[in-house]
C-alpha positions as CSV (number, residue, x, y, z in Angstrom):
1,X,60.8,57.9,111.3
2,X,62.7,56.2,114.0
3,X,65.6,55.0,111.8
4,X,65.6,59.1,110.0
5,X,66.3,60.2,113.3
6,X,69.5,58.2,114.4
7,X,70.6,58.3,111.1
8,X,70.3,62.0,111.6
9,X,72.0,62.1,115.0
10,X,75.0,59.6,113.6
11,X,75.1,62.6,110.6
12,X,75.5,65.3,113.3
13,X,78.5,63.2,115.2
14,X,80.1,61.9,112.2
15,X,80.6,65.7,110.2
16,X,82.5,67.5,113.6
17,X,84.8,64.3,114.1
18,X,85.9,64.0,111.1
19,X,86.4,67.3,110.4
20,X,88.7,67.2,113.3
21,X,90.3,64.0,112.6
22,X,91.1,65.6,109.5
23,X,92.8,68.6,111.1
24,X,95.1,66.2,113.8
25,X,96.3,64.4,111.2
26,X,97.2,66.5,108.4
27,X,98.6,69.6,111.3
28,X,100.2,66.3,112.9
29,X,101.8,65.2,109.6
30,X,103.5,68.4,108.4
31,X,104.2,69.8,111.9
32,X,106.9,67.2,111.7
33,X,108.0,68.7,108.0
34,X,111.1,71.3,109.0
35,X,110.4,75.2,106.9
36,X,113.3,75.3,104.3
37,X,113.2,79.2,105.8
38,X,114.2,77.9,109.4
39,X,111.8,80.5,111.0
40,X,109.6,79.6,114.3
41,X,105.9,80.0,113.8
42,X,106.5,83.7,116.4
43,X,109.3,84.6,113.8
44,X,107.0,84.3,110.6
45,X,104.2,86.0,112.3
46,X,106.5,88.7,113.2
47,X,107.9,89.1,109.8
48,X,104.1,88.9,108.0
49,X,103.1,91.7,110.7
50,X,106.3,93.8,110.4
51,X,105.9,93.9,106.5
52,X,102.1,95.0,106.7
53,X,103.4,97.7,109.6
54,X,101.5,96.1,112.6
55,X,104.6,96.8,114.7
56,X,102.2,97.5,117.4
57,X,100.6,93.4,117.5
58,X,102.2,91.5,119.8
59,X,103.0,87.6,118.8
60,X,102.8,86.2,122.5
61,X,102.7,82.2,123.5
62,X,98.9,80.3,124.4
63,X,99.3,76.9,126.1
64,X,97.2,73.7,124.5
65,X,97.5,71.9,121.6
66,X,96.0,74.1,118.3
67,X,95.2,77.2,120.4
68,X,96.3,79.6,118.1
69,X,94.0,82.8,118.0
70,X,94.2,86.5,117.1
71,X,92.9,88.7,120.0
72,X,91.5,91.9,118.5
73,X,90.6,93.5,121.7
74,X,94.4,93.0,122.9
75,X,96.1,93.1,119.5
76,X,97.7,89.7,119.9
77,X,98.5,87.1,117.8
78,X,98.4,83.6,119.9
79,X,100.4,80.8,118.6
80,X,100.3,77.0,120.5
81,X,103.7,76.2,122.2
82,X,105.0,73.8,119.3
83,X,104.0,76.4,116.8
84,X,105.9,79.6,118.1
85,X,108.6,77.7,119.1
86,X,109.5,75.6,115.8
87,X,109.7,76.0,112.4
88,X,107.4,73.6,110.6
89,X,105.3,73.9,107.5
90,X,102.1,73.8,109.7
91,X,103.9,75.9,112.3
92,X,104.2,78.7,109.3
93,X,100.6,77.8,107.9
94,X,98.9,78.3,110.8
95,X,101.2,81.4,112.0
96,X,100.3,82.9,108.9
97,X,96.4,82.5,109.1
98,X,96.2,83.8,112.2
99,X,98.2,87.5,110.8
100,X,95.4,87.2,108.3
101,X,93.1,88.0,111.0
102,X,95.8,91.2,112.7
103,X,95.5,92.3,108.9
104,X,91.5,91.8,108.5
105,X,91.4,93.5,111.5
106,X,93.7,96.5,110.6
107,X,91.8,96.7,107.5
108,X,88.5,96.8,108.9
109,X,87.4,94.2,107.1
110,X,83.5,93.7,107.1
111,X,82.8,90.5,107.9
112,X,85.4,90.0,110.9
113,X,83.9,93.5,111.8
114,X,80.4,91.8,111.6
115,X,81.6,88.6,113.8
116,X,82.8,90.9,116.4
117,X,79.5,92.7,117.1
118,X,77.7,89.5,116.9
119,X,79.4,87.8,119.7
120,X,77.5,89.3,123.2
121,X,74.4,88.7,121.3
122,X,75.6,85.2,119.9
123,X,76.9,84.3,123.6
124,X,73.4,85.0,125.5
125,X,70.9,83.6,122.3
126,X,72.6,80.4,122.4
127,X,72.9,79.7,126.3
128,X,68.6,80.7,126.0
129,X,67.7,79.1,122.7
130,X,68.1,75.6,124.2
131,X,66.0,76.7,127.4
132,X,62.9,77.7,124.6
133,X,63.6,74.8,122.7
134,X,63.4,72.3,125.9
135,X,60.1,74.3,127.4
136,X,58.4,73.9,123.8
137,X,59.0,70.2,123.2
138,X,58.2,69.1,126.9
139,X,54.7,71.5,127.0
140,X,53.9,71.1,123.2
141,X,53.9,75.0,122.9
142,X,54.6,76.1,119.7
143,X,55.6,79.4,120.7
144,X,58.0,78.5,122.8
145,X,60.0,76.8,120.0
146,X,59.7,79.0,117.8
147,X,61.5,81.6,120.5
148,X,64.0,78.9,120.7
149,X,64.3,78.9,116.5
150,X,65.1,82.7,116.4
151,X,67.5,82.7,119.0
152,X,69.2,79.8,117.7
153,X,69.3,81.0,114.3
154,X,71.4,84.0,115.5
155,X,73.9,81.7,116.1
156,X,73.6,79.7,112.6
157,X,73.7,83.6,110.9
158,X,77.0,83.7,113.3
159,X,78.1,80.7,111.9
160,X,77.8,81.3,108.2
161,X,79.9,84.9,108.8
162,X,82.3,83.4,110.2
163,X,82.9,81.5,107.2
164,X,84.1,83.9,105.0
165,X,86.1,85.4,107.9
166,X,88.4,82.2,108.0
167,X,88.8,81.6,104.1
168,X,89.5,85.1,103.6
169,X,92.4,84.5,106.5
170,X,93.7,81.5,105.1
171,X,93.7,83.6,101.3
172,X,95.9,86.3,102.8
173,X,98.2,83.8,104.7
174,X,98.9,82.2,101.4
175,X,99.3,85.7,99.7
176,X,101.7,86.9,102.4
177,X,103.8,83.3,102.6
178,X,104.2,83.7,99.0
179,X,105.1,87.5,99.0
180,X,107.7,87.4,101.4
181,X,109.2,84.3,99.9
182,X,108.9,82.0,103.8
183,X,107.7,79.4,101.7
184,X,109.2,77.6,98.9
185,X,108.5,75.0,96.1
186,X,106.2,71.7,97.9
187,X,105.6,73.8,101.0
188,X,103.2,75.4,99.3
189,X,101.0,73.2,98.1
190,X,101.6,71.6,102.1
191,X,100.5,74.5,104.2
192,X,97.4,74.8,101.4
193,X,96.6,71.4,103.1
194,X,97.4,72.5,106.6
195,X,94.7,75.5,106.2
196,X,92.3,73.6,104.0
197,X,92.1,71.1,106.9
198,X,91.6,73.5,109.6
199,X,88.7,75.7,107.3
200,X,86.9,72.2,107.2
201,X,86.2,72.2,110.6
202,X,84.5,75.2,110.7
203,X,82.8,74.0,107.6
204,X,81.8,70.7,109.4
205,X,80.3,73.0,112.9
206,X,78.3,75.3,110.2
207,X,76.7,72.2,108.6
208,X,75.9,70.8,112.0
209,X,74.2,73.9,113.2
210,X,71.9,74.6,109.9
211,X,70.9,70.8,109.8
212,X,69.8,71.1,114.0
213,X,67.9,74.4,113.1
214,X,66.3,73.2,109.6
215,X,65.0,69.9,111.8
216,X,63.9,72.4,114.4
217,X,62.1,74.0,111.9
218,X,60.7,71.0,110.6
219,X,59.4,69.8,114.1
220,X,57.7,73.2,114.9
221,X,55.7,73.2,111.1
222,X,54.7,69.7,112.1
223,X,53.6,70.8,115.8
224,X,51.3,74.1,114.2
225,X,49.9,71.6,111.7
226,X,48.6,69.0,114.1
């Protein structure tokens, strides 16, 4: 049982840092690649939005290394300083992903929709599941964990939605790079890489937190049953 459990734990540490391993090195690899277009990350995000008629989203400038976001509350796209300044294949990539989330959100589309909700109730589950979990393992009360389980598994459910929410973004940036002819010949099959790479680590984070809350499971069954 010993040797199960730490080569469970190595599992859960290995899958998030390679995942993002992964992502530095293949965004670090073709953010040195020049766009045959020429355009800045802020120019192809402006284009993508101006063609789908999100005049009104602002393309603005976040500081830190791959913190690109889309802000539905302020209708911003965020690109990462190298990104909105230059014009590389994973500056475009990643410029594009994040209009896929402007245009999910324009669109109404379910799942972001779903994600959005889920966040306040995401945010306070998973700062108290952990307080359950510790009060059940340390006093041997079941009920305790299993408190712990549900509000834990609020954040797994967030998890899995959140999925399809970032495939779905990377889909339309291809679509929309491909429409609007920014990228050309091998640049697509690169920024496929670029956004392939950056899906993996949210991948990687949902396979983390349904192995924690299947084990979790596991220890409360064995804790009723003895």
């Amino acid at each position: 049982m010993g040797m199960s459990y730490i080569f469970y734990f190595i599992l859960l540490l290995i899958i998030p840092i390679w995942a993002q391993f992964k992502l530095k090195r293949t965004y670090g690899k073709y953010s040195k690649v020049r766009s045959t277009s020429g355009h800045t990350g802020a120019q192809v995000a402006r284009t993508i939005l101006d063609a789908n008629g999100l005049q009104n989203i602002k393309v603005v400038e976040s500081r830190g290394m791959l913190s690109d976001h889309y802000n539905p509350l302020t209708k911003t796209v965020a690109l990462s300083s190298h990104n909105y300044h230059e014009a590389s294949v994973a500056g475009t990539a990643v410029a594009a992903h994040e209009v896929g989330h402007a245009i999910q959100d324009a669109e109404d589309y379910s799942f972001l929709r779903l994600r959005h909700r889920m966040v306040p109730i995401v945010n306070i589950s998973s700062n108290m599941s952990w307080v359950f979990i510790m009060i059940g393992f340390f006093s041997a009360w079941s009920g305790a964990l299993l408190i712990g389980i549900i509000l834990l598994a609020a954040g797994v459910v967030f998890q899995l939605v959140t999925l399809p929410v970032e495939f779905n973004a990377s889909s339309r940036a291809m679509d929309q790079l491909l429409s609007h002819n920014i990228i050309r010949n091998e640049e697509e099959r690169h920024a496929k890489k670029v956004l392939s790479a950056a899906a993996m680590t949210y991948v990687a984070a949902t396979a983390v937190a349904v192995l924690e809350l299947a084990r979790l499971i596991l220890v409360y069954t064995s804790m009723n049953r003895s």
